[in-house]
ROMARSE-473583 format. One record per residue (C-alpha): residue number from 1; z, x, y; residue in three letters. Coordinates in Angstrom, 2 decimals. Each point is the difference from the previous one (the first is absolute). Layout:
# residues N
<resi=NUM | z=Z | x=X | y=Y | resn=ala>
...
END
This chain:
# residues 219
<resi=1 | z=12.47 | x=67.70 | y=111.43 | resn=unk>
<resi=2 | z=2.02 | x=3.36 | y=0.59 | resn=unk>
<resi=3 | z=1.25 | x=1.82 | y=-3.52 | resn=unk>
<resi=4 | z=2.16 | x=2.71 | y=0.79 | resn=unk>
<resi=5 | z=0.04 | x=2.76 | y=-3.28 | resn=unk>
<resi=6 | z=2.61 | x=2.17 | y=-0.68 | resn=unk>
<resi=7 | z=-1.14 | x=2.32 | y=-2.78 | resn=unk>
<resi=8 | z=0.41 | x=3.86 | y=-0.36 | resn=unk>
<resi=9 | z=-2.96 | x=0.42 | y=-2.49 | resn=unk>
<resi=10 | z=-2.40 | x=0.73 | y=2.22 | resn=unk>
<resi=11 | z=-3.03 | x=-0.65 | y=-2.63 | resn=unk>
<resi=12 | z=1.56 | x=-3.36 | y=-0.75 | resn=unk>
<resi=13 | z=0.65 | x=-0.67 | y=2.92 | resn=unk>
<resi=14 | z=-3.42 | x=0.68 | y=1.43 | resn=unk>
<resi=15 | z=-1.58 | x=-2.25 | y=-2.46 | resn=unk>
<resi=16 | z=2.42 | x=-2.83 | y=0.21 | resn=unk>
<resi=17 | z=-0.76 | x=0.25 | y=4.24 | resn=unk>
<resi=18 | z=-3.68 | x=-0.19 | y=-1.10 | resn=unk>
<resi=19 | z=-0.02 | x=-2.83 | y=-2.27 | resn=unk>
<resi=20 | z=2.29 | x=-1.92 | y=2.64 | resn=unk>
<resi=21 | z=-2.71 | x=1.20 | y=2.65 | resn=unk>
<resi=22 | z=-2.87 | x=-1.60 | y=-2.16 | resn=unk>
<resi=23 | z=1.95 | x=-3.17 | y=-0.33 | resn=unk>
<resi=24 | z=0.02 | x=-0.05 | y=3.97 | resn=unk>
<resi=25 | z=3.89 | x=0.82 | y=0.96 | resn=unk>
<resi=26 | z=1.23 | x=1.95 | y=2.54 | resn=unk>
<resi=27 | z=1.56 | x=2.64 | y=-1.88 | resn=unk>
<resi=28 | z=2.36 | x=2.49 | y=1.49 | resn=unk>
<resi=29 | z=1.61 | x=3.02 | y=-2.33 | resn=unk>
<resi=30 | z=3.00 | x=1.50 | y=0.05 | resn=unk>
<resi=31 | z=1.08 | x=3.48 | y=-2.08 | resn=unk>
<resi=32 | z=3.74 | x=-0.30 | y=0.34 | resn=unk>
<resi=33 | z=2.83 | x=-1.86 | y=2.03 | resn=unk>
<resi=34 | z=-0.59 | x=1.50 | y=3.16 | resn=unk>
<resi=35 | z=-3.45 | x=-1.22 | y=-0.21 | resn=unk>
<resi=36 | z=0.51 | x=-3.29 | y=-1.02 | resn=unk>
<resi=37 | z=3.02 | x=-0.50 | y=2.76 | resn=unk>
<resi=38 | z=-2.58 | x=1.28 | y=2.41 | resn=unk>
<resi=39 | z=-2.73 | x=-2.42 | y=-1.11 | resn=unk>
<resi=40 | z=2.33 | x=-2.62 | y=0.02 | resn=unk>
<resi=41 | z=0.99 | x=0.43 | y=3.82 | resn=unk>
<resi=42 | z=-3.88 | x=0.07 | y=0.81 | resn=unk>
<resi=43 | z=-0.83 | x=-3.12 | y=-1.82 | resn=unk>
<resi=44 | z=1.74 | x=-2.61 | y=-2.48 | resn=unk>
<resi=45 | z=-1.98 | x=-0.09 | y=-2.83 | resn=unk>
<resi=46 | z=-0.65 | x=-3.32 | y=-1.79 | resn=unk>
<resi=47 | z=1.06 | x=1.48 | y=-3.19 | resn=unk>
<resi=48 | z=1.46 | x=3.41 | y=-0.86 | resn=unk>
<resi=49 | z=-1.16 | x=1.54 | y=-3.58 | resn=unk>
<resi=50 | z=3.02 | x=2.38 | y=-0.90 | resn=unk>
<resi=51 | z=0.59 | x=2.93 | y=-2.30 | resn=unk>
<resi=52 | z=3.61 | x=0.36 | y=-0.91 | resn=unk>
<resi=53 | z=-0.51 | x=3.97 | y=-0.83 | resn=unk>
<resi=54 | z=-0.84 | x=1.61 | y=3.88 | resn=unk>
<resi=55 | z=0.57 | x=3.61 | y=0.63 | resn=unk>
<resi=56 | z=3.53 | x=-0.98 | y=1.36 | resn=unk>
<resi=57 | z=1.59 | x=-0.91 | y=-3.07 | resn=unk>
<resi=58 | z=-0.70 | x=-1.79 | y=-3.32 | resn=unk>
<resi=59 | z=1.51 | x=-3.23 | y=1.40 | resn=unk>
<resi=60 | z=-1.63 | x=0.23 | y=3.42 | resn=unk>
<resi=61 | z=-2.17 | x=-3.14 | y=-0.39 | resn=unk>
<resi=62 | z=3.06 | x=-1.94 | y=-0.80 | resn=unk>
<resi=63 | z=1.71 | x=1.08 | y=3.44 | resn=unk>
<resi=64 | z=-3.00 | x=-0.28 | y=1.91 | resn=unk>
<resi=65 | z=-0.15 | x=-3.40 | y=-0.98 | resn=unk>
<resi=66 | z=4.35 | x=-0.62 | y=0.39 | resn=unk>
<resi=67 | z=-0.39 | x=0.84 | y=3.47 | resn=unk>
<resi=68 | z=-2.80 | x=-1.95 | y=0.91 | resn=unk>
<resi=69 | z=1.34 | x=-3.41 | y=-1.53 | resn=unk>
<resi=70 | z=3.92 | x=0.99 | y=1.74 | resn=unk>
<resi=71 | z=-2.50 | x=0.44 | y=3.32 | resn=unk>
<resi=72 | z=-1.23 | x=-3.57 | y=-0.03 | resn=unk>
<resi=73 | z=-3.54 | x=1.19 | y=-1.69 | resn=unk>
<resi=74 | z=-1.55 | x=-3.12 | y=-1.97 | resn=unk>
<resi=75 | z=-3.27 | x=1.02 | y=-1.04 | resn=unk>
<resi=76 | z=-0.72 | x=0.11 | y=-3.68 | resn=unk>
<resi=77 | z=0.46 | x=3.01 | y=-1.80 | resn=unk>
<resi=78 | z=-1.50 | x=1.20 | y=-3.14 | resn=unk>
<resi=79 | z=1.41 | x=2.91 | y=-2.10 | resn=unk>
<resi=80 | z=-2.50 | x=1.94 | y=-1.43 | resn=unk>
<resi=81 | z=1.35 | x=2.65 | y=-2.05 | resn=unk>
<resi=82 | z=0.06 | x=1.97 | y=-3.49 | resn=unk>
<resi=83 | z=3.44 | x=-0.86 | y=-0.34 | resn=unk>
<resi=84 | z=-0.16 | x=-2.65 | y=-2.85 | resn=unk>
<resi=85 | z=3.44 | x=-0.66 | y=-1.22 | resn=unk>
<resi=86 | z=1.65 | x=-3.73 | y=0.32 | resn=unk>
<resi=87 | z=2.83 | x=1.15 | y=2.22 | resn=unk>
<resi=88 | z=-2.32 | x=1.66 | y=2.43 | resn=unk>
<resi=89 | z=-2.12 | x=-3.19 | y=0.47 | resn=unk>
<resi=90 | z=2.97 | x=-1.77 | y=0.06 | resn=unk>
<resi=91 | z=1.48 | x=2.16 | y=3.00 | resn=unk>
<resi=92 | z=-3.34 | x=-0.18 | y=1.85 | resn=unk>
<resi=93 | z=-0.11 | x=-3.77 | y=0.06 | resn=unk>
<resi=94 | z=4.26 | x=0.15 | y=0.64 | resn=unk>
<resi=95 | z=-0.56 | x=1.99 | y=3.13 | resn=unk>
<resi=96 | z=-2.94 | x=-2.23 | y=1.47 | resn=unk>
<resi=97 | z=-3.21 | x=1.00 | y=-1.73 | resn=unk>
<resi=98 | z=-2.10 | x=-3.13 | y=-0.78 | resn=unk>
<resi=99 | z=-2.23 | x=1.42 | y=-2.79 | resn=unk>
<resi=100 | z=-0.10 | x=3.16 | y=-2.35 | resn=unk>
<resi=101 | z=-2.52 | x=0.99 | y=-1.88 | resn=unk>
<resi=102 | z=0.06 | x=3.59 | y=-1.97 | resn=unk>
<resi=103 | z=-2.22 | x=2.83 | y=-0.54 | resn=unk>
<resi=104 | z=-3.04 | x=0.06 | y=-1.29 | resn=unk>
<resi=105 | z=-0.71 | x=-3.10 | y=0.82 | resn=unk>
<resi=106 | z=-3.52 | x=-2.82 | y=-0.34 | resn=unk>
<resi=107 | z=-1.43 | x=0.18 | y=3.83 | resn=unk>
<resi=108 | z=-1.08 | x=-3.71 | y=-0.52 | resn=unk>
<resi=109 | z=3.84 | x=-0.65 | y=-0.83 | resn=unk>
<resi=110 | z=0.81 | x=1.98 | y=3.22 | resn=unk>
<resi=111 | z=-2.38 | x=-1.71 | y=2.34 | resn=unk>
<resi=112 | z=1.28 | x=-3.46 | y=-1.62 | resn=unk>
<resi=113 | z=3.51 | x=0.40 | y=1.02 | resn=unk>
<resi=114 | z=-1.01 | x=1.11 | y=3.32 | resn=unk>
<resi=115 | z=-2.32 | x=-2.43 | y=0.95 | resn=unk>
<resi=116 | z=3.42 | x=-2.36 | y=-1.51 | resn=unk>
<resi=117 | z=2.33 | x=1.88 | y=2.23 | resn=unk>
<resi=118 | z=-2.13 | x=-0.42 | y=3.16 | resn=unk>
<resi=119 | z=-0.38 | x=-3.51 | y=-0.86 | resn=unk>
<resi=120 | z=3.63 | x=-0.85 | y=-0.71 | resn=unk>
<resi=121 | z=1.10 | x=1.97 | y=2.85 | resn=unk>
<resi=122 | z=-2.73 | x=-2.00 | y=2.65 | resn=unk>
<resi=123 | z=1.29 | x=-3.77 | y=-1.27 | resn=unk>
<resi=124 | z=3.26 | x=0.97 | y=0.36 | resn=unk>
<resi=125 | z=0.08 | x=0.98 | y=3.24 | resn=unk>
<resi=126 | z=-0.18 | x=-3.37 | y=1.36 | resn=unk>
<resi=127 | z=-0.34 | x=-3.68 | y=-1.57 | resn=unk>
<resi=128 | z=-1.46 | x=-1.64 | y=2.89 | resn=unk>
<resi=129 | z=-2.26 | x=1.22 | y=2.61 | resn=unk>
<resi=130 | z=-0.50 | x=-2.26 | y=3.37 | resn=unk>
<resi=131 | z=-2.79 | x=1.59 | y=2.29 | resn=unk>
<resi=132 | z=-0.78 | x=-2.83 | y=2.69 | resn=unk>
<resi=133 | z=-1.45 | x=-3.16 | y=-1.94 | resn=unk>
<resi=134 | z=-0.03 | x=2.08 | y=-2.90 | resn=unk>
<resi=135 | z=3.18 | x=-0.56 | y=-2.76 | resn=unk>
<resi=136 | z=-1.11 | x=1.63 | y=-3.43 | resn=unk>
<resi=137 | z=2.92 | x=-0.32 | y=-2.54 | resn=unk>
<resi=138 | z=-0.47 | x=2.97 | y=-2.30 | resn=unk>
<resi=139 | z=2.49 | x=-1.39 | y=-3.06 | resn=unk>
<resi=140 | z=-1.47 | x=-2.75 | y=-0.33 | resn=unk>
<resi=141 | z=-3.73 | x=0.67 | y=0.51 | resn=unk>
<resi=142 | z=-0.47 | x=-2.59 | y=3.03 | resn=unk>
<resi=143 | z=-1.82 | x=0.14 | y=3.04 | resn=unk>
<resi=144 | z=0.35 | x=-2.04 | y=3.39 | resn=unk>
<resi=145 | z=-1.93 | x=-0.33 | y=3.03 | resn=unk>
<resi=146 | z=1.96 | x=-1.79 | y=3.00 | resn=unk>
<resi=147 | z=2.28 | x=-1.61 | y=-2.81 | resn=unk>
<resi=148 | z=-2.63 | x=-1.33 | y=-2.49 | resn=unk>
<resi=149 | z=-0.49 | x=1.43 | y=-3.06 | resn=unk>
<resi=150 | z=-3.54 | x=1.87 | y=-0.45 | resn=unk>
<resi=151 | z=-0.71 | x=0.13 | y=-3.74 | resn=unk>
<resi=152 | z=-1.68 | x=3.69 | y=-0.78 | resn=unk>
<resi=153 | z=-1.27 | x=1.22 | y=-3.14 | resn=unk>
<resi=154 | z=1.82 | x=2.71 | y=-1.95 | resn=unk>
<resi=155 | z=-2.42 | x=2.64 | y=1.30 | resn=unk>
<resi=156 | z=0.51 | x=-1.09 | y=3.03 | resn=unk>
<resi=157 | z=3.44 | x=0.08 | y=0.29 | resn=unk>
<resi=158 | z=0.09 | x=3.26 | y=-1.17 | resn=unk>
<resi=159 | z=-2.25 | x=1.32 | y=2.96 | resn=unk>
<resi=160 | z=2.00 | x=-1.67 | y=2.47 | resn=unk>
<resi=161 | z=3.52 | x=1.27 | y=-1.14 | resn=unk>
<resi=162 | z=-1.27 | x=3.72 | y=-0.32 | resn=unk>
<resi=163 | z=-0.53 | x=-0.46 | y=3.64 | resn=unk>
<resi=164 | z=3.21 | x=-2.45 | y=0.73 | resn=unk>
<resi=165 | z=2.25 | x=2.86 | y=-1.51 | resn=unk>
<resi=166 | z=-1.68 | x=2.67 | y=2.16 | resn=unk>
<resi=167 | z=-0.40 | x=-2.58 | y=3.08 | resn=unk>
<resi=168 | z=-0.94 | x=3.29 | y=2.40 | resn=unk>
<resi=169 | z=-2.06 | x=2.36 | y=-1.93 | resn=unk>
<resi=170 | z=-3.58 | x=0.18 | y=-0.41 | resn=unk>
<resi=171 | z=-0.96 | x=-0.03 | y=-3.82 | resn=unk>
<resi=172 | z=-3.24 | x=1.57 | y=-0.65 | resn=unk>
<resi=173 | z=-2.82 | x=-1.90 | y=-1.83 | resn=unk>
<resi=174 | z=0.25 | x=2.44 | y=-2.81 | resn=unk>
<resi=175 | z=4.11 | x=-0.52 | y=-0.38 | resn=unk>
<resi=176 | z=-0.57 | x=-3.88 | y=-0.10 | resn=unk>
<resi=177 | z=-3.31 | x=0.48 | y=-2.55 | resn=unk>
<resi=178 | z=2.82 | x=1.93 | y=-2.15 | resn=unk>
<resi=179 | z=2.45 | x=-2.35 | y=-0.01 | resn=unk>
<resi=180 | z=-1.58 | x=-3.66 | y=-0.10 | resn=unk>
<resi=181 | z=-3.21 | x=0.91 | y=-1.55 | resn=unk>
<resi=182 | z=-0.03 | x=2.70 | y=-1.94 | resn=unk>
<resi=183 | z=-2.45 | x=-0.87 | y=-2.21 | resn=unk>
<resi=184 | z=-2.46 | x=-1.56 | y=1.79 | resn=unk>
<resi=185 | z=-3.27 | x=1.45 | y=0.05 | resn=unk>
<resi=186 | z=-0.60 | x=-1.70 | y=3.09 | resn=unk>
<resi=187 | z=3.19 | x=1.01 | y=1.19 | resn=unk>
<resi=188 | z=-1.29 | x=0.26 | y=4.31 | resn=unk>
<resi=189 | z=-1.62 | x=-3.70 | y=-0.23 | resn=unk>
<resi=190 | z=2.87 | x=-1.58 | y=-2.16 | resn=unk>
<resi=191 | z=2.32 | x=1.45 | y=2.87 | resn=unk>
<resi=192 | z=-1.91 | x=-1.51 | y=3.01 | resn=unk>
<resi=193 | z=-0.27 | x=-2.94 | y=-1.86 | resn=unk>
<resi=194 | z=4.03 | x=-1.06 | y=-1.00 | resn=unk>
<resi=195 | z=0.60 | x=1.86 | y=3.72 | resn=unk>
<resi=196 | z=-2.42 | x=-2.77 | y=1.29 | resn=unk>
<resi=197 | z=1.76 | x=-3.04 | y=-2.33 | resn=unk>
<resi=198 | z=3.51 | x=0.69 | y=1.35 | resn=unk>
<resi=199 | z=-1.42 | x=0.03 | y=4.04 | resn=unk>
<resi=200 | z=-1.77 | x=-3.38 | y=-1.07 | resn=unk>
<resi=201 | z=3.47 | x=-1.68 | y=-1.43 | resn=unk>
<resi=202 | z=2.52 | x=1.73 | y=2.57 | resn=unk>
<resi=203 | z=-1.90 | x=1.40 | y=3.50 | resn=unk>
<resi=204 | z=-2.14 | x=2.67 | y=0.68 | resn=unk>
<resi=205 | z=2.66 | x=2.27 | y=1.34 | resn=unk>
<resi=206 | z=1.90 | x=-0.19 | y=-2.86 | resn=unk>
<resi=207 | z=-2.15 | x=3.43 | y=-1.12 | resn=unk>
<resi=208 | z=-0.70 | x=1.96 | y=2.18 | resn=unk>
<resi=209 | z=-3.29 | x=2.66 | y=-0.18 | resn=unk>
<resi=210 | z=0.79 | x=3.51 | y=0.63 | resn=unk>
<resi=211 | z=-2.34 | x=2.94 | y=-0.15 | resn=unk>
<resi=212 | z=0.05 | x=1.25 | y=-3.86 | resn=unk>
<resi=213 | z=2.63 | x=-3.36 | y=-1.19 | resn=unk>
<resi=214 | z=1.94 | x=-2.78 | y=0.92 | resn=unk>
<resi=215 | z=3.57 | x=-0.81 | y=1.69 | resn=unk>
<resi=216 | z=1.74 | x=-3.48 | y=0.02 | resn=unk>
<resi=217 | z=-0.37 | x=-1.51 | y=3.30 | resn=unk>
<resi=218 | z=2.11 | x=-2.00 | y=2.14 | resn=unk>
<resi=219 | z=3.48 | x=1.35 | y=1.67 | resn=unk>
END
């Protein structure tokens, strides 16, 4: 996942780019509104972490994020600012932010409603995914193979839909060891293992191996 962060606090900012780093997302960093526009014509990031206070104006974060949503932009977009008072978190959600969260803040709190923004923003993107035999209906948790349903377990399901929402891109074992099993001390074996369980119920090609990780298979 791609986190684009707009900060001007360059010591903040450096830690918050290596804590994201350590959690395994691409992390890009902008120091003001050219920046970020720049970044943001290079590469859509999957979420964009925004200060409102840039070096073009106290409210810059605000219009940087007014002009993306009047553009079409609908990734998620968190506010995170020292700007605490109820009308400016209620102008930041009014003119498209999905989260806030003020200065100082808990990092376990920040890396919460991250890993809920990325989440929300994946399931949302699509209800239903058809890939040849393959139907997985993401609302309601169900799986079919050439119109039957295949019964997988919760941990399964998970597995499958990180890939199902991400149908072309390789995930890394260390991404999917992050998100299924993250506390797993045999994290590697319990991977191979549920990767194994779902070829078994669906067909081998469902997952496919890639050096380093795993895609979803079929076209």
């Amino acid at each position: 996942m791609r986190i684009l962060l707009v900060e001007d606090e360059e010591d903040l900012a450096a830690a918050l780019q290596a804590l994201l780093l350590q959690e395994r997302y691409q992390v890009d960093w902008a120091r003001n509104l050219q920046e970020a526009y720049d970044k943001l014509v290079d590469a859509e990031p999957d979420l964009l972490v925004l200060d409102i206070m840039l070096p073009e104006g106290e409210d810059a974060g605000f219009q940087l994020a007014l002009e993306l949503r009047q553009t079409g932009y609908q990734r998620p977009i968190l506010f995170l600012t020292a700007r605490d008072t109820l009308e400016d978190r209620v102008q930041g959600l009014d003119l498209g932010g999905d989260d806030y969260l003020t200065k100082p803040f808990d990092v376990p709190e920040l890396m919460a409603r991250i890993r809920a923004l990325l989440r929300r923003d994946g399931q949302t993107k699509q209800s239903v995914l058809e890939r040849g035999p393959l139907r997985i209906d993401f609302a309601n948790r169900r799986v079919y193979w050439h119109h039957h349903e295949v019964i997988l377990s919760e941990k399964e399901f998970a597995l499958l839909e990180i890939l199902a929402l991400s149908p072309d891109r390789v995930f890394t074992v260390l991404e999917l060891l992050d998100r299924v099993f993250p506390d797993a001390s045999s994290g590697h074996h319990a991977l191979r293992m549920y990767v194994s369980r779902i070829r078994e119920k669906l067909a081998p090609e469902v997952i496919v191996t890639v050096p380093g990780g795993y895609r979803l298979g079929l076209s």
